[in-house]
C-alpha positions in Angstrom: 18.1 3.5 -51.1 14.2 3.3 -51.6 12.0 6.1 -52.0 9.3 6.3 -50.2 8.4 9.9 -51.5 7.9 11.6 -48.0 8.3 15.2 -46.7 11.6 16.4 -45.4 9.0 17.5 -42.5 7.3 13.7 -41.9 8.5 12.5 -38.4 9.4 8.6 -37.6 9.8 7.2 -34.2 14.0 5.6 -33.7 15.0 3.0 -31.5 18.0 1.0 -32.7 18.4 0.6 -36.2 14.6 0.8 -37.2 12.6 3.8 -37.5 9.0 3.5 -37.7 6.6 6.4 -38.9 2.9 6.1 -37.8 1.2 8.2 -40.3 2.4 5.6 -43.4 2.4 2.4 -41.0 6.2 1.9 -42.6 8.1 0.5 -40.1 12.2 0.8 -41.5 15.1 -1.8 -41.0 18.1 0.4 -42.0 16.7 1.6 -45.7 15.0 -1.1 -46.4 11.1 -1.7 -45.5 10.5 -4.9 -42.8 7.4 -6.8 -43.5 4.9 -7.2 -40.6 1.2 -8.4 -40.5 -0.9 -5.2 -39.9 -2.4 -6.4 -36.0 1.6 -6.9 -35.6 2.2 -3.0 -36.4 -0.7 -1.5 -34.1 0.8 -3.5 -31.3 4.2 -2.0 -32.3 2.4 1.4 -32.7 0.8 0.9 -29.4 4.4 0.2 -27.5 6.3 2.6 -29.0 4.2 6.0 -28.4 4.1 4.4 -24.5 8.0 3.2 -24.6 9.0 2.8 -21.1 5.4 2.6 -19.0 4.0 -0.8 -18.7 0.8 -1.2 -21.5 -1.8 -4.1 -19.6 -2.7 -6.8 -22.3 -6.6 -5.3 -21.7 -5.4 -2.1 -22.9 -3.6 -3.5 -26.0 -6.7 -5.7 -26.9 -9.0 -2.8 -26.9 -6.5 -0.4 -29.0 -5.7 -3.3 -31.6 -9.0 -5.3 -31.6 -11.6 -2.2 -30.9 -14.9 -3.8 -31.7 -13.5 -7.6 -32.3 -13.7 -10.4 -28.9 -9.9 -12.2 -28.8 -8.3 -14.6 -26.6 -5.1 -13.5 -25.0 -3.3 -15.9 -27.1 -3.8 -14.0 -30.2 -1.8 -11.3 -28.7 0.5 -13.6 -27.4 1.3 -14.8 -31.0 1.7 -11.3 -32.5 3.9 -10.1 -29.7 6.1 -13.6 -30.1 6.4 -12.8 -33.8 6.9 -9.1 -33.4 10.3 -10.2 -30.9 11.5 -12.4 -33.8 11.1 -9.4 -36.4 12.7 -7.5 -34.2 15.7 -9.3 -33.2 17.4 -8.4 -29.6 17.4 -4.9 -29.3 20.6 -3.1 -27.9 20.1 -2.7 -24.2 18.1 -5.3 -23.1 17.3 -9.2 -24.3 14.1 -8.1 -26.4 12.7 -4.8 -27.6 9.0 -5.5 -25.7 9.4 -6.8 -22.4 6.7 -9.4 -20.8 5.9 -7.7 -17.1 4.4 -10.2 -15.0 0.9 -9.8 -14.4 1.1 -6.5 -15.8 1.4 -6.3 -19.5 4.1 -5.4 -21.7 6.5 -2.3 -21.9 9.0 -1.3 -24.7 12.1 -1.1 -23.2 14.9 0.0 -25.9 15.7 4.0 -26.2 13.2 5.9 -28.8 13.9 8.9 -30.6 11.9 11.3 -32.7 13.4 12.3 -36.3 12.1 13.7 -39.3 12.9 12.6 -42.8 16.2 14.5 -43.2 17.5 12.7 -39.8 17.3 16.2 -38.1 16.4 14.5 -33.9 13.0 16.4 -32.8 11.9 16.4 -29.0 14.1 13.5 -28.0 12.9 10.9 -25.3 15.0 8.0 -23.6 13.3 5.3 -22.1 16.3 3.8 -20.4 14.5 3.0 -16.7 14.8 0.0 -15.8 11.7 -2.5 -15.9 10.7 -4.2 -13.1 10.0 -7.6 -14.1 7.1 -8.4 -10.8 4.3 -7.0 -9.8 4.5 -4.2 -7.1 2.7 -4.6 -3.5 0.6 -2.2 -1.8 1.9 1.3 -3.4 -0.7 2.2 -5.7 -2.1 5.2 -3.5 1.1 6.2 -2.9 2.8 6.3 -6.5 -0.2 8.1 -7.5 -0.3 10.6 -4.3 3.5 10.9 -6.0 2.4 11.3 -9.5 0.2 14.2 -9.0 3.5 15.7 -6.7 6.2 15.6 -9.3 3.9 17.9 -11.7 4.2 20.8 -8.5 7.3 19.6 -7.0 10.7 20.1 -8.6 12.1 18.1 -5.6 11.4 15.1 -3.8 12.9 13.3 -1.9 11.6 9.2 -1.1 13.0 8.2 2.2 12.9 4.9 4.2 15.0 1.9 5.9 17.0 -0.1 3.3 14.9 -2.9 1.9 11.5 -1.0 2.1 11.5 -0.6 -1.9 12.3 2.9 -2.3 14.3 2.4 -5.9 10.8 0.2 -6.8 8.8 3.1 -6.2 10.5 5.9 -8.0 10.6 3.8 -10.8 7.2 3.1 -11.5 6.7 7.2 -10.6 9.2 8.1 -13.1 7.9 5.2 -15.7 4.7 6.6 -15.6 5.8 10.2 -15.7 7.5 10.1 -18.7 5.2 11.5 -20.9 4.8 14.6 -19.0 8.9 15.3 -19.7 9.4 16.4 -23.2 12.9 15.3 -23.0 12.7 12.5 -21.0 13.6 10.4 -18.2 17.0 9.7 -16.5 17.6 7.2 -13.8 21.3 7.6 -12.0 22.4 4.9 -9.9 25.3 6.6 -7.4 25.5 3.1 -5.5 28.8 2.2 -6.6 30.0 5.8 -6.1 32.5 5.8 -3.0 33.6 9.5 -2.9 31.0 12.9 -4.0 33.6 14.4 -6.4 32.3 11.5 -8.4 29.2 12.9 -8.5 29.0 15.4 -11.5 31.3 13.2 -13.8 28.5 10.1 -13.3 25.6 12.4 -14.1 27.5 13.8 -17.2 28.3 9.8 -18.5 24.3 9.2 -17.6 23.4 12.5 -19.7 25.1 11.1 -22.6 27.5 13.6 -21.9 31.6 14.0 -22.5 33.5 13.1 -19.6 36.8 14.7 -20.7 38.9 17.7 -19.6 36.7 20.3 -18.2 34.7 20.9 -15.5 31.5 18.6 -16.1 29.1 20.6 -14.2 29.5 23.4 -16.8 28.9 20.9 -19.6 25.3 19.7 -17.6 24.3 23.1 -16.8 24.5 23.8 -20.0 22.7 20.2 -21.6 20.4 21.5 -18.7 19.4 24.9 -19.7 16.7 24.3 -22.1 15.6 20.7 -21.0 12.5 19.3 -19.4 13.5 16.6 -17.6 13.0 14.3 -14.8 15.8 12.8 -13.0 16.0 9.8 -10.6 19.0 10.2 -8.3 18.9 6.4 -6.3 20.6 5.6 -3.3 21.9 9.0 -1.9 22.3 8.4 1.9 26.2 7.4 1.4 26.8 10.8 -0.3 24.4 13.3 1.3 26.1 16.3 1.7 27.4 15.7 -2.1 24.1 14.9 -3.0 22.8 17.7 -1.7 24.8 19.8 -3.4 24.6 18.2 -6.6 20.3 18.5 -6.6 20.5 22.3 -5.8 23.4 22.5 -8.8 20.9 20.6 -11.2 17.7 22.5 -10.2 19.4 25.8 -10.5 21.2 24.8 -13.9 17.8 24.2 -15.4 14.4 26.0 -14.6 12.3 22.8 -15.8 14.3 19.8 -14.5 12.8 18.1 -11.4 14.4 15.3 -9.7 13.4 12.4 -7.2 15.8 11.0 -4.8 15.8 8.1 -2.7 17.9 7.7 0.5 17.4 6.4 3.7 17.3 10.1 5.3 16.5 13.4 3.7 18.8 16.2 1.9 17.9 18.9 3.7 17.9 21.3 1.1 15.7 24.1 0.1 12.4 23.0 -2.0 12.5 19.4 -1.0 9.7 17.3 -0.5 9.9 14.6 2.1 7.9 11.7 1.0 8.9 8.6 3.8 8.1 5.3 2.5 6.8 2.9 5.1 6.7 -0.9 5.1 4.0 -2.9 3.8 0.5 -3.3 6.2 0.8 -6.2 8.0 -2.3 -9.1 9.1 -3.6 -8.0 12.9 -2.1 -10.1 15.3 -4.3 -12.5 17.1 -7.0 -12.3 14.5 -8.5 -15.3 12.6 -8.4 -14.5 9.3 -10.0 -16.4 6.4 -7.9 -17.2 3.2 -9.5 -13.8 1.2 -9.4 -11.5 4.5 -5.9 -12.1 4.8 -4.9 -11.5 1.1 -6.1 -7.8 1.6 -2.6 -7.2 2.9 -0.3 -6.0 1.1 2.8 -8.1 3.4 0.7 -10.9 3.1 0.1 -11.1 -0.8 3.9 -10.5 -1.6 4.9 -13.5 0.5 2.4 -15.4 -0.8 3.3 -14.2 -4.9 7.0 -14.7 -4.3 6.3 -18.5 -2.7 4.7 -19.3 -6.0 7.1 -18.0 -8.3 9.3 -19.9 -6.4 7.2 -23.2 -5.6 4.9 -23.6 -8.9 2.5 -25.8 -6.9 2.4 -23.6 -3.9 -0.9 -23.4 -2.8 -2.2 -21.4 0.1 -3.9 -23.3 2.6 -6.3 -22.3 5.6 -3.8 -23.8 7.9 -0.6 -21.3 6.6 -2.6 -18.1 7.6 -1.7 -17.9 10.7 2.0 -18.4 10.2 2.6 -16.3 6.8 0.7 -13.1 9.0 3.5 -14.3 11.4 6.4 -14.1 9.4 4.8 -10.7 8.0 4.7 -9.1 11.6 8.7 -10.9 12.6 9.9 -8.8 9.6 8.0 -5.8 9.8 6.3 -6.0 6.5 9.9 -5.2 4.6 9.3 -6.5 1.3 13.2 -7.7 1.1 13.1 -9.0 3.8 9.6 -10.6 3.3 10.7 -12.1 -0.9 14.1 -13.4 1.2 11.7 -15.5 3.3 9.3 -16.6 0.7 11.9 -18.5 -1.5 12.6 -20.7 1.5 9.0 -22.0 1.3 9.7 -24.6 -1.2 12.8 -25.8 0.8 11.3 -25.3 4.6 7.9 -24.7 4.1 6.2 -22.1 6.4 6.4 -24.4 9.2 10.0 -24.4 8.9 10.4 -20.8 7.9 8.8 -19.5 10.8 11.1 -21.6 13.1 14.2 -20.4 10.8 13.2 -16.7 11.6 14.3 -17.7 15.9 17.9 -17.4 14.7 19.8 -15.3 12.8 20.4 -17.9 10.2 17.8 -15.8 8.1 20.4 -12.8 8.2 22.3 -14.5 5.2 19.9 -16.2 2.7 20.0 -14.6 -0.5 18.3 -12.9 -3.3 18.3 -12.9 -6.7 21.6 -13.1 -8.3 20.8 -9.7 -9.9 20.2 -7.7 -7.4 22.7 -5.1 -6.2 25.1 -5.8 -3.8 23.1 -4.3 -0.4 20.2 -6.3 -1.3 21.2 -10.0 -2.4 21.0 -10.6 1.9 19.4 -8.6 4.9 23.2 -8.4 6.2 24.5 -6.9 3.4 21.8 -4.3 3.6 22.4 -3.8 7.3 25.2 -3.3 7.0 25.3 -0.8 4.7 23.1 1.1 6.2 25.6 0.7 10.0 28.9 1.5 7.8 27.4 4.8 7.3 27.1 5.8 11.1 29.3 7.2 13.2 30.9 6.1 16.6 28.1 7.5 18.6 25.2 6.2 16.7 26.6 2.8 16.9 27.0 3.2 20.3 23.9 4.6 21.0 21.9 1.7 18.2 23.7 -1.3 20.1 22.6 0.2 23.5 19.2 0.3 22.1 19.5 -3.2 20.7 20.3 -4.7 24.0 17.7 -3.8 25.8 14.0 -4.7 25.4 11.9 -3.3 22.5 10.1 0.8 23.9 12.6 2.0 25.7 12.5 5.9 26.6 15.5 8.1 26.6 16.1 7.7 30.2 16.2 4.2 30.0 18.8 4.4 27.0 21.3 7.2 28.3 21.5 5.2 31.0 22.4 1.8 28.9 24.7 3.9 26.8 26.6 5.6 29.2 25.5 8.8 28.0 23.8 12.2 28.9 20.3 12.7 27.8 21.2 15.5 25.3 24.1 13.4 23.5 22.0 10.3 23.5 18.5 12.5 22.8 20.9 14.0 19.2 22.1 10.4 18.3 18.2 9.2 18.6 17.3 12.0 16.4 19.7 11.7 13.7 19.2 7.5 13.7 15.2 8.3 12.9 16.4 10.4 10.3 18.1 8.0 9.0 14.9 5.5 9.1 16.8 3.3 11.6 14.3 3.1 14.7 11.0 4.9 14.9 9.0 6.6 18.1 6.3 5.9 19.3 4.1 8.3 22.1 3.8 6.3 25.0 1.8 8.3 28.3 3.9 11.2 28.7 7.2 9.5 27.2 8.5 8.5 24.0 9.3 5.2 23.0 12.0 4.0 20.4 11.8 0.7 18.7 13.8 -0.9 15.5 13.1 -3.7 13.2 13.4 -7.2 14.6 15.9 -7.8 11.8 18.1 -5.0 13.2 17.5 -6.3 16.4 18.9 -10.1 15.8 21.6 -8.4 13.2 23.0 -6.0 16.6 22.7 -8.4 19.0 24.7 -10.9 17.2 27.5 -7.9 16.8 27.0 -7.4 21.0 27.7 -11.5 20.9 31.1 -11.1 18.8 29.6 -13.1 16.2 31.3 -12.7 13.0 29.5 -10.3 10.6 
């Protein structure tokens, strides 16, 4: 083994089998030294202190080039040959990920040693990197930001499809330095029953899921940590959910954790944070080109188009039916990126006439995506498995009739009393199915015009 005559004491940053220690710009491959050009290094150097947020290429350029004017395709070059030094790093394709219009981000798991292999103040970087730039959320993920430094608990809440799992991610990607030992996101999706719950935590921990009870073994991991926990997709274990967040608050004074779900825990401390859909063009305005790009609906359909259609341009005459399409689907940004790749096939002529039907209802997403989101039905119906008897009544009801109605007009429709029909409306705005609206002296509930066409096709006896 080579000596490199440092201190027992003399830390090194880990990530697979390299360790790289900033002081002596030595960057390890197992014992032996790998030889990079010196720009190559402060790149590395530059990644690795931020693994897991997303570095811009500006940023990069003024840290590795400080006083120097480069092109972007000198750091294009170092980054290519830094990914072939490198070789494929163990949980993703490359070790430095290429976001979109963004920058870069290191995406493998880093650790902190010394010299005698002892692990000091270990950080994970395991969130997953969102490979597109994200609409219209900036205020917000800062507004959230400044929260998670005062608020142990917080929960994101909104209809399926608004981007909820998007958000939380980029909060907890660019909270990761505040967390001395890291980040952990949890994905309890695929869970189907809450006594699940603990035992997926404790595998996501790093954790032994062996004879015991495993929510002695994370109290425990707990105790001491600071740590910041992503719990996604909640609403089809609440109660368990619940549950499990006051377990892991109480289990460790300086652990802090942000759900999403499409309705709140209810528990004590949390922080309701709902996430609405993206702003919309006005309609009946006439909106130039650059006026209309100031919405946030409006420039994700028009992004996704030309990542789908490289010659995709945006012409005057498309306004007015893009800030169409926005306002038929509500500014849902899956709902909105399911429309946009139909633009190379339909055009936007053709993909407003395709959102008349409920054909839209089925086309699909990127083969990637979970489950509930390759298609607006799967993530409608997701979100209609969860209800019970009476909310489905009471949704179908609301679905049938024209868009603000008040709760007169629905008891009536439903066959219900006011009261029954006035708790079923509550607990289906809880659950970010329909919203109110103040109307004179009467509220008024509406719901999306995709829930609309997907309930009124289940009214029909279509098959779903």
């Amino acid at each position: 083994m080579h000596d490199f005559n440092m201190s027992p004491e003399e830390k090194g940053l880990r990530f697979g089998r390299f360790v790289l220690y900033p002081q002596r710009r030595l960057l390890l491959d197992g014992d032996r030294p790998l030889r990079i050009g010196g720009r190559a290094l402060d790149i590395l150097l530059v990644l690795v202190e931020s693994a897991g947020k997303i570095v811009s290429k500006e940023a990069i350029i003024s840290r590795v080039w400080p006083r120097t004017f480069v092109e972007e395709i000198n750091l294009r070059v170092h980054i290519s040959a830094l990914r072939r030094a490198l070789g494929t790093c163990p949980e993703a394709r490359h070790y430095i990920a290429n976001v979109r219009q963004r920058g870069y981000s290191f995406v493998a798991y880093v650790e902190q040693v010394n010299n005698g292999g002892v692990q000091l103040l270990p950080f994970r970087s395991e969130l997953p990197v969102r490979l597109t730039r994200i609409e219209g959320r900036d205020p917000l993920i800062e507004e959230m930001q400044r929260k998670v430094a005062s608020r142990r608990l917080i929960s994101l809440v909104g209809p399926g499809g608004v981007g909820k799992t998007t958000v939380a991610l980029r909060v907890a990607q660019q909270s990761l330095g505040r967390f001395r030992d890291g980040v952990r996101f949890i994905d309890l999706s695929t869970l189907e029953t809450a006594e699940q719950l603990p035992s997926k935590v404790a595998t996501e921990l790093g954790l032994e899921t062996g004879e015991g009870e495993p929510l002695a073994r994370i109290a425990e991991f707990l105790r001491e940590r600071q740590m910041l926990l992503v719990l996604d997709n909640c609403e089809h274990l609440i109660d368990g959910c619940a549950s499990l967040a006051e377990d892991l608050l109480r289990a460790g004074p300086a652990v802090s954790i942000i759900t999403t779900s499409r309705e709140s825990l209810r528990t004590e401390g949390e922080y309701v944070q709902p996430l609405a859909a993206l702003e919309v063009p006005p309609a009946r305005s006439r909106l130039g080109v650059r006026e209309a790009l100031r919405y946030p609906a409006f420039r994700l359909f028009v992004r996704r188009a030309k990542a789908r259609q490289a010659d995709f341009v945006l012409q005057a005459a498309d306004v007015r039916r893009i800030g169409e399409i926005c306002r038929r689907l509500g500014g849902m940004p899956l709902a909105l990126e399911l429309a946009a790749a139909q633009v190379d096939a339909q055009g936007c002529v053709g993909v407003l006439a395709w959102l008349d039907g409920p054909a839209y209802l089925d086309a699909l997403g990127r083969r990637t995506a979970p489950a509930r989101q390759q298609t607006l039905r799967a993530s409608l119906d997701w979100s209609f498995a969860l209800l019970d008897d009476e909310e489905r009544g009471c949704l179908l009801a609301l679905a049938a009739l024209d868009d603000g109605v008040t709760l007169a007009e629905l008891a009536c429709a439903a066959s219900m009393d006011e009261p029954r029909a006035s708790a079923s409306l509550s607990r289906l705005l809880a659950k970010s199915l329909i919203s109110v609206e103040a109307y004179g002296a009467a509220a008024r509930y509406r719901m999306s015009l995709c829930l609309r066409v997907y309930l009124r096709e289940k009214l029909a006896g279509a098959p779903s």
